[in-house]
LUMVODREN-738507 format. One line per field, with one value per residue (C-alpha): chain; y, z, x; residue in one letter; residue number from 1. Coordinates in steps of 0.25 Angstrom, whole numbers, always signed. Last residue first. Layout:
<atoms>
ch	A, ...
yy	Y, ...
zz	Z, ...
xx	X, ...
aa	a, ...
i	NUM, ...
</atoms>
This chain:
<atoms>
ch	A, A, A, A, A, A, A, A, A, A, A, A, A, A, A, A, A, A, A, A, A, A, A, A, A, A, A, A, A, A, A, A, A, A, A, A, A, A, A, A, A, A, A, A, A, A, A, A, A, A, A, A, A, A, A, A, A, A, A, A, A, A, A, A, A, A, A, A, A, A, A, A, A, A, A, A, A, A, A, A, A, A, A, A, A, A, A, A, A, A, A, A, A, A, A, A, A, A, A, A, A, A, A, A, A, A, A, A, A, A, A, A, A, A, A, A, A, A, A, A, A, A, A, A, A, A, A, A, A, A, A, A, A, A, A, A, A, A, A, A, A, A, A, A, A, A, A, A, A, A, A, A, A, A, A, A, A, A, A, A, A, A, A, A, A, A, A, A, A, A, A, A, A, A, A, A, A, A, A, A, A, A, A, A, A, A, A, A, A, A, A, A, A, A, A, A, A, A, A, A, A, A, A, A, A, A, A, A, A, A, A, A, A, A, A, A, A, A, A, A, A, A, A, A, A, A, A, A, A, A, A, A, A, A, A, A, A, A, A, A, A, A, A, A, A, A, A, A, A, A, A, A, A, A, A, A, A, A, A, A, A, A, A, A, A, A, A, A, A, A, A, A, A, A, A, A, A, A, A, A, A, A, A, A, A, A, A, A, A, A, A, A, A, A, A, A, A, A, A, A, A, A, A, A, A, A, A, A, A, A, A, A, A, A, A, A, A, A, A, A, A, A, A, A, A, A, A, A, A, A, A, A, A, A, A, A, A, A, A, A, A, A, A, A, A, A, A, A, A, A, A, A, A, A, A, A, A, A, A, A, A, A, A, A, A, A, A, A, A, A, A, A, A, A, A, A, A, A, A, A, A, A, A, A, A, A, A, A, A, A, A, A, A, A, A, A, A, A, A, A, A, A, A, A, A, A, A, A, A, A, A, A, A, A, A, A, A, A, A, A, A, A, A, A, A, A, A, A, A, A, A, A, A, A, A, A, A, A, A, A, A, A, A, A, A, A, A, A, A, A, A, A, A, A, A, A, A, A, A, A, A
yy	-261, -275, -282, -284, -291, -297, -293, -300, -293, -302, -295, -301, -297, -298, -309, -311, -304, -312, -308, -313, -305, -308, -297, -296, -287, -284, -272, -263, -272, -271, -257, -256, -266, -258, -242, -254, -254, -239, -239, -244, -237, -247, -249, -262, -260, -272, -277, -291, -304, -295, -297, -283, -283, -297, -291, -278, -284, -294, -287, -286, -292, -287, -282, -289, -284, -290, -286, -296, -290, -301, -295, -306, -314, -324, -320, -305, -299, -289, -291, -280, -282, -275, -276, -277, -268, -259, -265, -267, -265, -249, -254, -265, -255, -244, -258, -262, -248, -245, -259, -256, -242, -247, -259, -247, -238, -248, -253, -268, -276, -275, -268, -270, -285, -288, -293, -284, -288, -274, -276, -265, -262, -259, -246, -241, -228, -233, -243, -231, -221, -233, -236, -226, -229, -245, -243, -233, -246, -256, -245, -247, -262, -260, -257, -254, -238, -237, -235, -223, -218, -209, -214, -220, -215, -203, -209, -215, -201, -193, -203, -203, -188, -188, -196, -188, -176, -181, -188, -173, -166, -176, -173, -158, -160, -169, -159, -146, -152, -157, -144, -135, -122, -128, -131, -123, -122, -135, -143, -137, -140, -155, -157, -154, -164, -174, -171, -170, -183, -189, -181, -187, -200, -197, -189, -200, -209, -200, -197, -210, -213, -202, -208, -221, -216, -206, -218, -227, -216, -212, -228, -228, -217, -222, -237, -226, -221, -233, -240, -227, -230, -244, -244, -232, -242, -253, -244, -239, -254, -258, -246, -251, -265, -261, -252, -264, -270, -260, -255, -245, -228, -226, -233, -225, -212, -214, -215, -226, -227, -226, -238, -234, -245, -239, -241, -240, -254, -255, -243, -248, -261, -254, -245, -256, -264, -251, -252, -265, -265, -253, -262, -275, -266, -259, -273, -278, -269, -270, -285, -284, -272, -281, -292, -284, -279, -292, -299, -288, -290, -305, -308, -297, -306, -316, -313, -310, -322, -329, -322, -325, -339, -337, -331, -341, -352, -357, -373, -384, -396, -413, -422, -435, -450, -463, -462, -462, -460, -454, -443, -440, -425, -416, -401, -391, -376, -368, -354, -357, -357, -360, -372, -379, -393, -398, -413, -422, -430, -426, -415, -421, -419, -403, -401, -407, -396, -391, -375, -377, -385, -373, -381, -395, -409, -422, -435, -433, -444, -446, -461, -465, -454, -449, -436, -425, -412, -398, -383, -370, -369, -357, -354, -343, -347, -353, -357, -362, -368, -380, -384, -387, -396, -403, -403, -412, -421, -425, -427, -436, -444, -456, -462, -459, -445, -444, -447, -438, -424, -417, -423, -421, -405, -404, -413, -405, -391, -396, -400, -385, -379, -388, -387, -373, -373, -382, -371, -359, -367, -369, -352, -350, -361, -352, -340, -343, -346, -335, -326, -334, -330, -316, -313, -322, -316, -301, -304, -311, -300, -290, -298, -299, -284, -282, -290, -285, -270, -268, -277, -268, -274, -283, -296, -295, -294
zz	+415, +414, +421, +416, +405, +409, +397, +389, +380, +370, +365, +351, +346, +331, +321, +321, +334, +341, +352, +360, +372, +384, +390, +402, +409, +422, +415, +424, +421, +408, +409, +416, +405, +395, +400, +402, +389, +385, +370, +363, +366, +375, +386, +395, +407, +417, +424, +419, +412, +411, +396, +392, +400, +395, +381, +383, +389, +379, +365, +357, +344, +331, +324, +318, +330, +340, +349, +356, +364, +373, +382, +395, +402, +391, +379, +373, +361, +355, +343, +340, +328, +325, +310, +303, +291, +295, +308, +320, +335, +333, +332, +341, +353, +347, +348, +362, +367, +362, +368, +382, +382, +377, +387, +396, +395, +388, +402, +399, +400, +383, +375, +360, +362, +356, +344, +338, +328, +324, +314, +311, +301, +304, +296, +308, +307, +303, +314, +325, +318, +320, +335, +338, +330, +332, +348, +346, +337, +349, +360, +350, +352, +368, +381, +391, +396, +411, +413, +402, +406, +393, +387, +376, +373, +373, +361, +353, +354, +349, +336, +332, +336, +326, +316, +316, +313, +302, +297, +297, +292, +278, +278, +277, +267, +258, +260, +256, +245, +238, +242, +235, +241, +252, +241, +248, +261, +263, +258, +269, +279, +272, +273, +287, +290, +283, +291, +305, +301, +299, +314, +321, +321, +321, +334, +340, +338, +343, +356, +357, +357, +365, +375, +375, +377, +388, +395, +395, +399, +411, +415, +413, +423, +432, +433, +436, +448, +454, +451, +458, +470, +473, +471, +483, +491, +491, +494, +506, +511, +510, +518, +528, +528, +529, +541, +547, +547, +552, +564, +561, +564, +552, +543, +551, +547, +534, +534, +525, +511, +506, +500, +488, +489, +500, +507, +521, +526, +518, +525, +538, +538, +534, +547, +554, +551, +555, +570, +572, +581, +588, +589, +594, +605, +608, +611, +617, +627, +629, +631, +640, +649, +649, +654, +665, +670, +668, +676, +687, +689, +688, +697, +707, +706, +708, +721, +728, +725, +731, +743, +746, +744, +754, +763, +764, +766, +779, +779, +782, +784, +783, +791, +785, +793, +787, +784, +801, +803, +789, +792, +777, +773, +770, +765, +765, +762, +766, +760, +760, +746, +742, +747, +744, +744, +747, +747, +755, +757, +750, +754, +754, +770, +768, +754, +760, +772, +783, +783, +794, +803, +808, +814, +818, +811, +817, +809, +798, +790, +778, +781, +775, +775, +789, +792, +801, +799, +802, +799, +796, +799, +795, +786, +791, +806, +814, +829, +836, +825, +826, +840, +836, +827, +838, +847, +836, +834, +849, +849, +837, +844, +833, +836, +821, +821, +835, +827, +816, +823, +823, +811, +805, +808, +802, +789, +788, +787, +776, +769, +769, +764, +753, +750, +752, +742, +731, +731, +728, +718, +712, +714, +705, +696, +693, +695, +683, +674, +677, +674, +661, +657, +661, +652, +638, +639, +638, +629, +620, +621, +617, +606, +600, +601, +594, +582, +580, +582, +567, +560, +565, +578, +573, +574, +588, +591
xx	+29, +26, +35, +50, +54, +69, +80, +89, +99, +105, +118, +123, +137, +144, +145, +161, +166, +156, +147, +137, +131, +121, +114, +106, +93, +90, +85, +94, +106, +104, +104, +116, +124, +118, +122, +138, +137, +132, +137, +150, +165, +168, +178, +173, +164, +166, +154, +158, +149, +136, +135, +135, +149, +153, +149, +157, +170, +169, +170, +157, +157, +162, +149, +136, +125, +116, +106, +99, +86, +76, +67, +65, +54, +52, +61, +57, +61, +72, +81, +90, +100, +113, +116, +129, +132, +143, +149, +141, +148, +140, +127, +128, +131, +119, +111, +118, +115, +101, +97, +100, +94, +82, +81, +82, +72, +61, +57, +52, +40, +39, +30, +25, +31, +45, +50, +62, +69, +77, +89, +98, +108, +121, +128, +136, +129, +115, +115, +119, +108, +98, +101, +91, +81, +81, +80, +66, +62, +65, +59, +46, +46, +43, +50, +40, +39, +37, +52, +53, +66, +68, +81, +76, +62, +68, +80, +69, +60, +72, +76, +60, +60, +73, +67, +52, +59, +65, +52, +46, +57, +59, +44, +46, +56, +46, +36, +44, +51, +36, +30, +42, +44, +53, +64, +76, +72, +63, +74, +85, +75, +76, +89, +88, +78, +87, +97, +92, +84, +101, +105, +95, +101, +114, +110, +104, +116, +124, +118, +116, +131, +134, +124, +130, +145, +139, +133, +145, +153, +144, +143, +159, +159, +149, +158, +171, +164, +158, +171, +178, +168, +170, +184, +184, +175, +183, +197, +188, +185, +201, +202, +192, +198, +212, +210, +202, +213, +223, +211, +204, +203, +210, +201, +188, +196, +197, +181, +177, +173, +158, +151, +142, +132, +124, +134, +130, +131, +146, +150, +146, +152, +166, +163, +160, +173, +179, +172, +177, +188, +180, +168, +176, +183, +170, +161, +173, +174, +157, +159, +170, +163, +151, +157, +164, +150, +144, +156, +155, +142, +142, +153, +148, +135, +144, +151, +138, +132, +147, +145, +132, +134, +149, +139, +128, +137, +133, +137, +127, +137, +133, +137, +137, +134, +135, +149, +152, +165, +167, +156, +152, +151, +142, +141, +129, +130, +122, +116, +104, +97, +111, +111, +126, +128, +141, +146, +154, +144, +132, +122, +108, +104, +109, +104, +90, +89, +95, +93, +81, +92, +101, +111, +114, +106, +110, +106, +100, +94, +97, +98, +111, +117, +112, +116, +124, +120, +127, +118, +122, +137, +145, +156, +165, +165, +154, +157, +146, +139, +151, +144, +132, +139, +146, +135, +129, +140, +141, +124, +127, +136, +134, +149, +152, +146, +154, +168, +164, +159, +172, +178, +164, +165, +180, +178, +164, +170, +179, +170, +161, +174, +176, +163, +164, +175, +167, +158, +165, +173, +159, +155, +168, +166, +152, +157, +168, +157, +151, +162, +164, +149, +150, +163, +158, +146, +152, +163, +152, +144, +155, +158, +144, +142, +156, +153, +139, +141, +147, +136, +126, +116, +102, +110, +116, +100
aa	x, x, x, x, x, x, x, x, x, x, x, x, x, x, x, x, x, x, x, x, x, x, x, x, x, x, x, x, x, x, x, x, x, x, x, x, x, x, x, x, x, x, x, x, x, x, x, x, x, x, x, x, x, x, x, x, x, x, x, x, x, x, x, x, x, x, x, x, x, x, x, x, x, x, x, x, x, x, x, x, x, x, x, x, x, x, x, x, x, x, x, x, x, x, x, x, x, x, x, x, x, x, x, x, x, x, x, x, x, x, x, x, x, x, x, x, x, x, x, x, x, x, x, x, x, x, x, x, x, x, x, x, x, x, x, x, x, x, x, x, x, x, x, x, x, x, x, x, x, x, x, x, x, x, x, x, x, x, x, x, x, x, x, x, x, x, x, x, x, x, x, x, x, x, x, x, x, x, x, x, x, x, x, x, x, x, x, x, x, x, x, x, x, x, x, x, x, x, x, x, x, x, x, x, x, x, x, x, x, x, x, x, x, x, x, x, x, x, x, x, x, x, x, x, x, x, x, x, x, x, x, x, x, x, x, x, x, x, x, x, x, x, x, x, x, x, x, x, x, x, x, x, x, x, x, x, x, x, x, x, x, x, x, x, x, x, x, x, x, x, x, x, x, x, x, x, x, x, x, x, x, x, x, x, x, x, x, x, x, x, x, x, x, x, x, x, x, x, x, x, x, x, x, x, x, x, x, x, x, x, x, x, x, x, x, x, x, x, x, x, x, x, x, x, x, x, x, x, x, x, x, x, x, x, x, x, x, x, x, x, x, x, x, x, x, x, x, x, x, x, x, x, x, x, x, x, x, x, x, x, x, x, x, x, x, x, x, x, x, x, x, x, x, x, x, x, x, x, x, x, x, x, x, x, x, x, x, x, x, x, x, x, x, x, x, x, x, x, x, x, x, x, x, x, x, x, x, x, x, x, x, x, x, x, x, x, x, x, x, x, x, x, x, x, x, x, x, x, x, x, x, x, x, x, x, x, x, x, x, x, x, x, x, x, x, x, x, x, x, x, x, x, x, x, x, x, x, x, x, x, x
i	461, 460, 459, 458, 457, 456, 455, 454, 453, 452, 451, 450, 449, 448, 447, 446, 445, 444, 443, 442, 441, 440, 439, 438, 437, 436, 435, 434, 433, 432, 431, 430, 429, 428, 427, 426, 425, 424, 423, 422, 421, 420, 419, 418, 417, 416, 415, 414, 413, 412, 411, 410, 409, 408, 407, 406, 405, 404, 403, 402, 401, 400, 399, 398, 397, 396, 395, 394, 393, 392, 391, 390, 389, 388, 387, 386, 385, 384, 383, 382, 381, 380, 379, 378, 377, 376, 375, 374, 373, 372, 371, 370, 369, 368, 367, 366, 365, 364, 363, 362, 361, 360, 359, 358, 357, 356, 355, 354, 353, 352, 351, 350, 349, 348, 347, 346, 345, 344, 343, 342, 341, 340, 339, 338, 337, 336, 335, 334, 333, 332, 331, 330, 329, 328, 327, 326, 325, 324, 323, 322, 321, 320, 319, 318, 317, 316, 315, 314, 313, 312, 311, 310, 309, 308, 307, 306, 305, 304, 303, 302, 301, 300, 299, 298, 297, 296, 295, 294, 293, 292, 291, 290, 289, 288, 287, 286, 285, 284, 283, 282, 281, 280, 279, 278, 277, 276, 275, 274, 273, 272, 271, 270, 269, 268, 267, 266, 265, 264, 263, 262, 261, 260, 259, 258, 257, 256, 255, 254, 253, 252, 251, 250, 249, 248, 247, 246, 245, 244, 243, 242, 241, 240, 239, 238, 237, 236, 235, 234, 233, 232, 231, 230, 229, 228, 227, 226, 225, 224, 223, 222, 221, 220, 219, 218, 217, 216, 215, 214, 213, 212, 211, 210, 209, 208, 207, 206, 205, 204, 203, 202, 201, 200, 199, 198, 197, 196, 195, 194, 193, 192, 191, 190, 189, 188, 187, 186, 185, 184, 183, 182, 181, 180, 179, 178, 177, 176, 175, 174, 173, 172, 171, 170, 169, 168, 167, 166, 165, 164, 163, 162, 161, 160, 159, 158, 157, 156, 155, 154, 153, 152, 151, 150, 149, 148, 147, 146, 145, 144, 143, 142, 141, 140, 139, 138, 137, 136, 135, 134, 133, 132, 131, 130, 129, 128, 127, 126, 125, 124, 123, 122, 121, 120, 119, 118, 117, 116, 115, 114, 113, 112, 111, 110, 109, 108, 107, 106, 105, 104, 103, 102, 101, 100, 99, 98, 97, 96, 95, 94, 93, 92, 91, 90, 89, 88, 87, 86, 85, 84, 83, 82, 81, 80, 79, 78, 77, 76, 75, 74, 73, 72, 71, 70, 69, 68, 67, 66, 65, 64, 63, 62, 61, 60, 59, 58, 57, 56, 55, 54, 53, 52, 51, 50, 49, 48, 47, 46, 45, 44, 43, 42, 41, 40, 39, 38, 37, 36, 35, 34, 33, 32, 31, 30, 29, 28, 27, 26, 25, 24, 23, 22, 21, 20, 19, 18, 17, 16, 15, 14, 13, 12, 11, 10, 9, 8, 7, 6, 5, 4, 3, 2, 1
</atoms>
């Protein structure tokens, strides 16, 4: 039940009980010894009544007057004062045989007869207590006492349910004080708790005035926990601005390369307008510049298409070998301005259990990379297959290695961004992450770098 309460009302709840048991069980503890102390002084009281009754009665116990001892009896219920007489025997020990019996007999019953010498046994059923003693002038013979006590047990049953009352009450009292001192002690710690249930992943800070309402410790814990949060937060914000840079330095970079691109059919198709203007009479001219025209056009929606098809969410579309051939376009321009040849081996299925989206976007950026790293001459080359349950694409290039903040990043050896004028590493890194995909990378400043990108297949799409 404890178990099912907030965090925060836990530790006070517990307390408070323990406060509350711990208060009605030592009060019970001490009506307990009271009610024995109680008990040894009737005993006490109820021997000392015997010395002086078998002082009186001895000497004719031991002459055997029993006819003398029992008008004596008779005579002590005569005169009854604070504890009263209910009942006097005189037995046999040896026989169990009484004797004399003087009183109310219907209250004398087996306790009375079984009472040891100098013992007490206390009826409560009937409110006597019965107490023996040995006569010494005649050891044979004990005389045992019937003694009224229904008040003093009354008494002591009223006494304790007062105890108990007034302990419960009290108890309660405790536990509920400590329940509010131990809430209000911790009410900061529940703030903290709080804030860190209702996240959301973005912790918030807390109030000024809750830290000024705690204690010095806690104080230092709370501000400690608003310093957290405000790090948290500006290495939120600065992590989005490297992602916003890293994004505009790839798109500018694509945007260059596709305009490159388009810009050499733009060209030629222009040549070829200013052809048909001045020689359009002629047949021969006139076809051979409406051709030029046509295959132009046909580059740049080849070009546009390639660019759609890259960043057009297409999650139902399977990545296949034509995604390969759209990648070799579009890294063209980049290869032919560096001067690096490129090499494509490529063997893959028509269609692979993969979205094309973002293994696309993954490749684009190390070949665009690898483009730029190769010196004039060198060749990038992308292979691609698969390897049991997982795509397969190494991309390699002949340049001067990759430096060791940028493969340890690609690699997934640290999270920290390193400053790069190259493409979109941490765009990879994300969607690499997005893919559940990895990278391993070797490098070396003589033969150049090589990234394996390994990628789980998924289900068929």
């Amino acid at each position: 039940m404890i178990s099912r309460l907030a965090p925060e009302f836990r530790l006070p709840v517990i307390a408070g009980l323990i406060v509350f048991i711990a208060a009605v069980v030592t009060t019970q503890l001490a009506l307990w010894i009271g009610n024995r102390v109680g008990d040894r002084q009737l005993e006490n009281v109820a021997q000392v009544y015997l010395d002086g009754l078998i002082a009186n009665v001895g000497v004719m116990l031991e002459q055997g007057n029993i006819e003398e001892v029992e008008q004596r009896f008779a005579r002590a219920f005569i005169e009854q004062h604070g504890i009263r007489e209910k009942a006097l025997l005189v037995l046999d020990k040896g026989t169990g045989r009484v004797i004399l019996q003087v009183g109310e007999v219907s209250v004398i019953g087996t306790t009375a007869v079984q009472v040891a010498p100098g013992g007490m046994a206390l009826d409560e059923a009937t409110g006597i207590a019965w107490a023996g003693r040995q006569v010494a002038a005649a050891p044979h013979l004990q005389v045992v006492a019937g003694l009224d006590v229904t008040e003093t047990l009354q008494s002591r049953r009223n006494l304790r349910i007062a105890v108990i009352f007034v302990d419960l009450l009290i108890a309660a009292l405790c536990g509920l004080g400590t329940y509010i001192a131990l809430r209000r002690l911790s009410r900061p710690i529940s703030h903290l708790m709080h804030h860190l249930d209702h996240a959301e992943g973005k912790p918030a800070a807390i109030p000024d005035e809750v830290i000024r309402q705690a204690d010095k410790r806690s104080a230092i814990l709370l501000a400690a926990f608003n310093r957290m949060v405000g790090g948290v937060s500006e290495r939120e914000a600065l992590a989005a601005q490297l992602a916003e840079r890293e994004q505009a330095s790839a798109l500018g970079r694509l945007t260059a390369t596709i305009a490159h691109e388009v810009r050499n059919p733009l060209g030629g198709m222009a040549t070829s307008v200013s052809t048909l203007k001045r020689f359009g009479a002629d047949q021969a001219v006139r076809q051979e510049a409406i051709g030029l025209l046509e295959r132009g056009i046909e580059t740049i929606d080849g070009i546009v298409t390639s660019t759609l098809n890259l960043y057009r969410p297409e999650e139902e579309r399977r990545l296949s070998r034509a995604d390969f051939d759209d990648l070799a376009h579009l890294v063209r321009p980049a290869a032919a301005k560096g001067q690096v040849l490129l090499d494509w081996r490529i063997d893959l299925p028509e269609a692979v259990s993969l979205g094309a989206l973002a293994v696309r976007q993954v490749l684009l950026n190390l070949l665009l990379n690898a483009c730029a790293a190769s010196p004039p001459g060198g060749k990038v080359t992308l292979e691609a297959f698969t390897s049991g349950p997982n795509l397969v694409c190494i991309v390699s290039d002949e340049g001067s290695g990759m430096e060791p903040g940028r493969a340890d990043r690609l690699s997934g050896l640290t999270a920290d961004a390193p400053e790069s004028k190259r493409l979109g590493m941490d765009v990879i890194v994300n969607l690499m992450g997005s893919l559940d995909g990895c990278a391993s990378v070797q490098s070396e400043t003589e033969t150049g770098t090589v990234i394996r990108v390994t990628i789980p297949l998924g289900d068929s799409l």
